[in-house]
Structure formats: structure tokens, C-alpha cells
N, C-alpha and C positions, 0 to 999 in steps of 0.2 A: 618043393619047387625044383626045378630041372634047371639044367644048364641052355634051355634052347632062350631063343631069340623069336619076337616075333616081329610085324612089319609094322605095328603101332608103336613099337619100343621107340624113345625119343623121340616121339611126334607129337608137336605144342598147337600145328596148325592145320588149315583148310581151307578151300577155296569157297565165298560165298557173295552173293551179290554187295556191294557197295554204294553208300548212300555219296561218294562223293565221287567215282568213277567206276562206271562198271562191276567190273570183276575184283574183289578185294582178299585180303588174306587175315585170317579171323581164328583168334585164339581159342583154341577146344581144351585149354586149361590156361590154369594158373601159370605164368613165365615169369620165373625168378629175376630179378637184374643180371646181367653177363652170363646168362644162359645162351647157349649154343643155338638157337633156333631151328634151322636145316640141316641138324645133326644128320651124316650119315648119308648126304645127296653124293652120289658120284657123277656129276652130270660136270661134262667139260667143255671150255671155252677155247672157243677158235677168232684168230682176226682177222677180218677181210678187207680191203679196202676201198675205202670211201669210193673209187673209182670203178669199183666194180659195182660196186651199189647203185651208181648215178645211172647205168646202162639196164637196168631192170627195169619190167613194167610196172605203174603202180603198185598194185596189191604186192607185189615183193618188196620194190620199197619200205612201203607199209610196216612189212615183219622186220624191218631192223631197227625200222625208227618208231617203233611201238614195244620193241622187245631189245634193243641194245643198248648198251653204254658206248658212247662214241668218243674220242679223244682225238687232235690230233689228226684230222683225215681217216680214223681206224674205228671202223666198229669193231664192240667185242661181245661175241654171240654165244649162242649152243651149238656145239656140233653140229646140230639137226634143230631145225625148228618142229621137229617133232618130240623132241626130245625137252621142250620148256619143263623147268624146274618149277616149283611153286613162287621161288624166291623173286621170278619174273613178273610176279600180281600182284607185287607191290605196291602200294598206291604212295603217289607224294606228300610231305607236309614238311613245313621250314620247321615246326615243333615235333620230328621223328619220334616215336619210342623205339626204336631200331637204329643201331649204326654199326657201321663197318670200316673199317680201315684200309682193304682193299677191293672191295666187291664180290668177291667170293666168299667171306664169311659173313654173317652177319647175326647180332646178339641185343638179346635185351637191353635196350637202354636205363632203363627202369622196371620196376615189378608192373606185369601184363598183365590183367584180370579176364579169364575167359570170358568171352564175346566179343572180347574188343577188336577193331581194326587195329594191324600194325601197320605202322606208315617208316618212309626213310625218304630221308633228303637227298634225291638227286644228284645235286653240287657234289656230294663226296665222291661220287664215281662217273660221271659223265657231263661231257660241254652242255 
């Protein structure tokens, strides 16, 4: 075995349809409890203000308040909405197996059995 790296190395999930919204995020293995989940994302967060947001046309609208945490008059986005992490196909549930402390990381609540949807609570990181 070699010292290389490859681009599946710490990958637990996927994006795949969802039976409660959309777009879901779905374990392609076993997640231990307090496992790292998006180990390894460098995807960075910018804030913009609520006041710039109100002067876009819908469908921009749309992309912050489908894809941001908001606080405060502040969303807080991707660099690029081109740039969405997987962490943003979240789907909601008050019974998460997913929590996070500050929104940027986010870990096994419990042991995750591949197939399953991971869901996280909202409330912890946005109005």
C-alpha cells in the first residue's frame, strides 16, 4: 500500500433523491457516532446582507433562502453558489442524526447505517 490519497478517502456520503424533500444526502457506508462527516470539504463561507438579498430578483432570492443559514439580517453562504458543498442537501428533522456546533462542521450523532438519509436540525444554525 502506498502513501497516495485518493478522492473517495473519507467519503461516508452522496447525493440521492429524497423521500421527504427533494434532494437528500445518503450514506454510502457505515458512520460511526462523532465521525467527521465532510471530512476534507474546503468550501468557504461568506456573509452578505439581508439588504442586499431583498434587492435581487426572485430566483436569486431563492439561492439564499434554499441554500443559507441566516442570522441576524446576515446570510451565510458559499463563496459561490457554484461552489455548494454536499453539506447544503441536508434535509431537516427535530430527530437529526447529524449535529453541529457551529455550521461548518458537522458529525454523526449516532451510528449511521449506509442507505440511510442524514438529516440536522435547522434551529442549530439558522433563524
Amino acid at each position: 500500500m502506498t502513501n497516495d490519497s485518493f478522492p473517495h478517502d473519507n467519503v461516508y456520503i452522496r447525493l440521492g433523491c429524497s423521500a421527504v424533500h427533494g434532494v437528500g444526502v445518503f450514506a454510502i457506508r457505515d458512520i460511526p457516532e462523532d465521525t467527521e462527516i465532510f471530512c476534507g470539504n474546503t468550501s468557504k463561507t461568506v456573509i452578505v446582507d439581508k439588504s442586499v438579498v431583498d434587492r435581487q430578483d426572485d430566483e436569486i432570492k431563492r439561492l439564499y433562502n434554499d441554500f443559507c443559514a441566516v442570522e441576524k439580517d446576515k446570510y451565510y453562504c458559499p463563496d459561490s453558489f457554484n461552489n455548494l458543498d454536499v453539506s447544503y442537501f441536508l434535509n431537516e428533522s427535530k430527530t437529526p442524526n447529524v449535529k453541529t456546533d457551529d455550521g461548518h462542521c458537522f458529525f454523526a450523532k449516532r451510528d449511521i447505517k449506509k442507505g440511510e438519509e442524514l438529516y440536522v436540525d435547522y434551529a442549530i444554525f439558522s433563524e
